[in-house]
C-alpha positions in Angstrom: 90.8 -33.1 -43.5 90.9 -36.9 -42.3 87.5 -38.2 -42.2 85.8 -40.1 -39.0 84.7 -43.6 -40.4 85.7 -46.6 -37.7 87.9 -49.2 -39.0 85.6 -51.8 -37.7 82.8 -53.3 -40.6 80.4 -55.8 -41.0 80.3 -58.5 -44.1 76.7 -59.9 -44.4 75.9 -62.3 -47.3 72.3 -62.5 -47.8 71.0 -66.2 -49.1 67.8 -67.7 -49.8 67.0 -71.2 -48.6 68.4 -73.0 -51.9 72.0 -70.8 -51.2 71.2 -68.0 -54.1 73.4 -65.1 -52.7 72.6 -61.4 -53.0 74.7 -59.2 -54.7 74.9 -55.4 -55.1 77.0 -53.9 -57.7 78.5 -50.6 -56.3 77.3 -47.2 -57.9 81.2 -46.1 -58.2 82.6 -49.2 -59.4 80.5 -50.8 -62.3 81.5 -54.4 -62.1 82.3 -54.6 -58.7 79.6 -56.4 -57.1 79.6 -57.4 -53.6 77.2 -58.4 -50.1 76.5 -55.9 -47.8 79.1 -54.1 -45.9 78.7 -51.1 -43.9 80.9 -49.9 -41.2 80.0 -49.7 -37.3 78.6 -46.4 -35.9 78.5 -44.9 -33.1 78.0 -47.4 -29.4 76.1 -49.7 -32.3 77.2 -53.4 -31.6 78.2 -55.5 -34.3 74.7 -57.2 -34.7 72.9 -53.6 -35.0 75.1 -52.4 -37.3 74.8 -55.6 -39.7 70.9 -55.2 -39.3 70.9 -51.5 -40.5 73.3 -51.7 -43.0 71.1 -54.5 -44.3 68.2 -52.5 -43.9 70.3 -49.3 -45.6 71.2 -51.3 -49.0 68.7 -53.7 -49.9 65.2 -52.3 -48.0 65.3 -56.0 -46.3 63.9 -55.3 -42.9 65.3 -58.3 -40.1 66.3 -57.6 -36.6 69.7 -59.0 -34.8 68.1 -62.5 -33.9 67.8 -63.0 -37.9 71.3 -62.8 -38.2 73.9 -65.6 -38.2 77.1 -64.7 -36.6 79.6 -66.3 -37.8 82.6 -65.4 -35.1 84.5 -64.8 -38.3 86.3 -61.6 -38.7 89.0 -60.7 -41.8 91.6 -57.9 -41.3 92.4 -55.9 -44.4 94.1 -53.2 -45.9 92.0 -50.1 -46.3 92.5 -49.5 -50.4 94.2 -46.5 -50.8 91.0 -44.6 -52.7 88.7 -44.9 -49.4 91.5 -44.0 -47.0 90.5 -40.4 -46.7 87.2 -41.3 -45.2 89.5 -43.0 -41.7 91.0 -40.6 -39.2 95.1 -40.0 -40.2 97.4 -42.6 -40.2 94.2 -45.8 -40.5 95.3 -48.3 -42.9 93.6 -51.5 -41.8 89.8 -52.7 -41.0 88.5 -55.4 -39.0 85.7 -57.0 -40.6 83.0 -59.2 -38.8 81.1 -61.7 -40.8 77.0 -62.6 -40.4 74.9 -64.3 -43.0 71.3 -63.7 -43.2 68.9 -66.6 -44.8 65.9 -64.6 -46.3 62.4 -66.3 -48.6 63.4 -66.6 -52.1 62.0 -64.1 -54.1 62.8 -61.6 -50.9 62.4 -57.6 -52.7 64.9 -55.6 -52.9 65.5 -52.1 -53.0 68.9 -50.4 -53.3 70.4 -47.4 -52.5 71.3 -45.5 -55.7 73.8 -43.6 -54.6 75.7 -47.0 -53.3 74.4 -49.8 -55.3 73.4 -49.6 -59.3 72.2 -53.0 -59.6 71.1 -56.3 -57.5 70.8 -60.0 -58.5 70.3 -63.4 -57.1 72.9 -65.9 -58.3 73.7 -69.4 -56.9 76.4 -69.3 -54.6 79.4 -70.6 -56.6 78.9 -68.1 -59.3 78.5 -65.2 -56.4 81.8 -66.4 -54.9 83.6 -65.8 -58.4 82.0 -62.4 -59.1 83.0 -60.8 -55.8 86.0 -58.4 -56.3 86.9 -58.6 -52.4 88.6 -61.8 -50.9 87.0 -61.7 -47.8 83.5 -61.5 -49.6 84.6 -64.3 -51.8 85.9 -66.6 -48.9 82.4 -66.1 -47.1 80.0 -67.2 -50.1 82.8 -69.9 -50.3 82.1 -71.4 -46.8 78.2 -71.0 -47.5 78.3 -73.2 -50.1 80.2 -75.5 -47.9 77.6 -75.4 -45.5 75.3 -76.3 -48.7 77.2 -79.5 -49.1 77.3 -80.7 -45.8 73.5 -80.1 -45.4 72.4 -82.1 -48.2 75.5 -84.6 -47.1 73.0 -85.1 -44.0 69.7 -85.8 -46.3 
């Protein structure tokens, strides 16, 4: 039976103020580490869902105003292994990107069942540990946004 998941996800890269990234290695994939993603539910708006699925994998609490959006989304293909959580015949996702800037030293608390591990890492190294290209791109244009800030100093 085809499952009900939306096509339709959020990308949220969590940073600190000196640009260390969050990232969450997932519970079925040692190795793969990755932001927060999470897909949309129900009449949620894109915001809502990128403040509970933050809430949902790290136990970071912030509310829609804490989030950045970037009026970036990434269309994908749906790999092959997760396809049977889609209704039939859904192939593709539209991802929307946010960034959340939290204190350093920010707790966090995973879901076990999604997330084995955590760590902080600066932003270059998160880009290159990422397994998805959309992921990686993000943390990319963050530390962008590093060098243009410190550009302006």
């Amino acid at each position: 039976m085809p499952g009900t998941k939306r096509p339709v996800s959020v990308l949220v890269v969590i940073h600190d103020p000196q640009f260390k990234v969050l990232l969450l290695e997932r519970a079925a994939h040692p190795g793969y580490w990755q932001s927060v993603t999470g897909s949309q539910e129900h009449s949620e708006n894109l915001r809502e869902t990128a403040a509970r699925e933050v809430a949902e994998e790290t136990g970071i609490n912030c509310n829609g105003a804490d989030l950045l959006d970037w009026h970036l989304s990434n269309r994908f293909e749906i790999f092959a292994e997760w396809r049977d959580r889609y209704p039939a015949g859904i192939t593709h996702n539209d991802e929307h990107v946010f960034s959340l800037c939290v204190a350093s030293g920010t707790p966090v608390t995973t879901a076990p069942d999604e997330h084995r591990a955590w760590r902080w890492v600066a932003w270059d190294e998160a880009a290159a540990a990422c397994f998805s290209w959309t992921n990686r791109d993000a943390i990319l244009m963050l530390g962008q946004e590093k060098s243009a800030l410190a550009g302006r100093r």
